[in-house]
C-alpha angles and dihedrals in degrees: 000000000000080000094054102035085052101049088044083048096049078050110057103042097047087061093049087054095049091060091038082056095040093048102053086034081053098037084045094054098037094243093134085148099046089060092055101048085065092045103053097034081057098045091043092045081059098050091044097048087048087059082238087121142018130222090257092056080045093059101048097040087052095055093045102053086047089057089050097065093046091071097032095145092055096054092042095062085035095065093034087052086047102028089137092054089042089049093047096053092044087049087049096050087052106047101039080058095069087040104040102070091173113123085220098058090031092073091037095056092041096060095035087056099049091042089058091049093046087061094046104048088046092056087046084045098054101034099041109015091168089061086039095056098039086055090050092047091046089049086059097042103042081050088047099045088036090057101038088044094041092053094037090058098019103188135153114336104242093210101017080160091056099015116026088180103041113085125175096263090066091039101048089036093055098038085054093048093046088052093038092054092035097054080037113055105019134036095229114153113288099239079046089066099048104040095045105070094041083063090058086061089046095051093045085048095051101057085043087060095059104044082063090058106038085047093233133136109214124357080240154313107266088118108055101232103007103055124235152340090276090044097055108038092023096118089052086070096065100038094043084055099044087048092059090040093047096044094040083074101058 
């Protein structure tokens, strides 16, 4: 049990340091698009090798993300002049997947959603790195505080049905640590600072949804231990696109 909790631990963290590492060596050299080409070609390969999309739905999206960027200042003040309408679409994708059980809707919602949150982490990426990068380091310590804790104390699991590992000690002790070091360490907005690590839970939660209803294990293998790409920074999807919403409104 030590052994184990140790080597998941080793794992995750390492990860975690590697794209720490990948996204200030990128910032630095001005390579932003190379860091999400990789990105997105590991994120889509997932999908693809899950059957959740085809090499048609790859190549479009993929155009059409690379267009995106192409007219990046012109997105940018698109979603902050229409941040209400942004947030309410990304509200309703959120919540009709966990509605929606269809296999069929399912994939659509997915890859709607994760489109979504690739255009807007790459806006927050490329027009406030530093945020960018804190949100990045909490997700990764919120997931790593929330595993070692939750093993150490075990306790009842807070969604067996979603998430058969995570229980409510894991869950309440990282979400304390995340807002202790946030209200500690850096002068963010106080609602900011409540409301940030509980999105970390929510996006972990999201992805697990729907590896329940696509009947799959892990999204893929690319982490030896942990899964994939998508298993191991899903619930930075959701909290890299709540921090560009939120502060597109102040």
């Amino acid at each position: 049990m030590r052994e184990n909790l140790a080597n998941n631990f080793k794992v995750r963290s390492l990860s975690s340091l590697i794209l720490l590492f990948l996204l200030s060596s990128l910032y630095l050299f001005k390579l932003s698009h190379f860091i999400f080409l990789i990105f997105f070609a590991l994120v889509y390969f997932e999908l693809f090798n899950n059957k959740i999309i085809n090499k048609y739905g790859i190549i479009l999206l993929t155009l059409g993300y690379y267009s995106f960027l192409n007219f990046d200042l012109f997105i940018y003040d698109f979603f902050l002049s229409h941040n209400l309408i942004i947030l309410l679409v990304f509200l309703i994708i959120t919540l009709v997947s966990f509605i929606k059980k269809t296999l069929q809707y399912s994939k659509i919602l997915l890859n709607l959603y994760i489109y979504m949150c690739f255009i807007l982490f790459t806006l927050l990426y490329i027009h406030n790195f530093n945020l960018f990068f804190i949100v990045i380091l909490f997700t990764s310590i919120n997931d790593i505080v929330a595993y070692v804790l939750g093993s150490y104390f075990k306790g009842p699991k807070i969604i067996p049905f979603i998430s058969p590992n995570k229980t409510w000690s894991g869950t309440i002790s990282s979400y304390l640590i995340s807002l202790l070091l946030l209200f500690y360490f850096f002068d963010f907005n106080y609602v900011y600072n409540f409301l940030l690590p509980f999105t970390f839970f929510i996006g972990d939660i999201y992805f697990s949804n729907f590896k329940r209803i696509f009947d799959i294990k892990d999204y893929g293998s690319l982490i030896k231990g942990h899964g994939g790409f998508l298993d191991r920074f899903d619930s930075s999807f959701l909290s890299l696109s709540f921090s560009f919403i939120f502060f597109s409104f102040i």
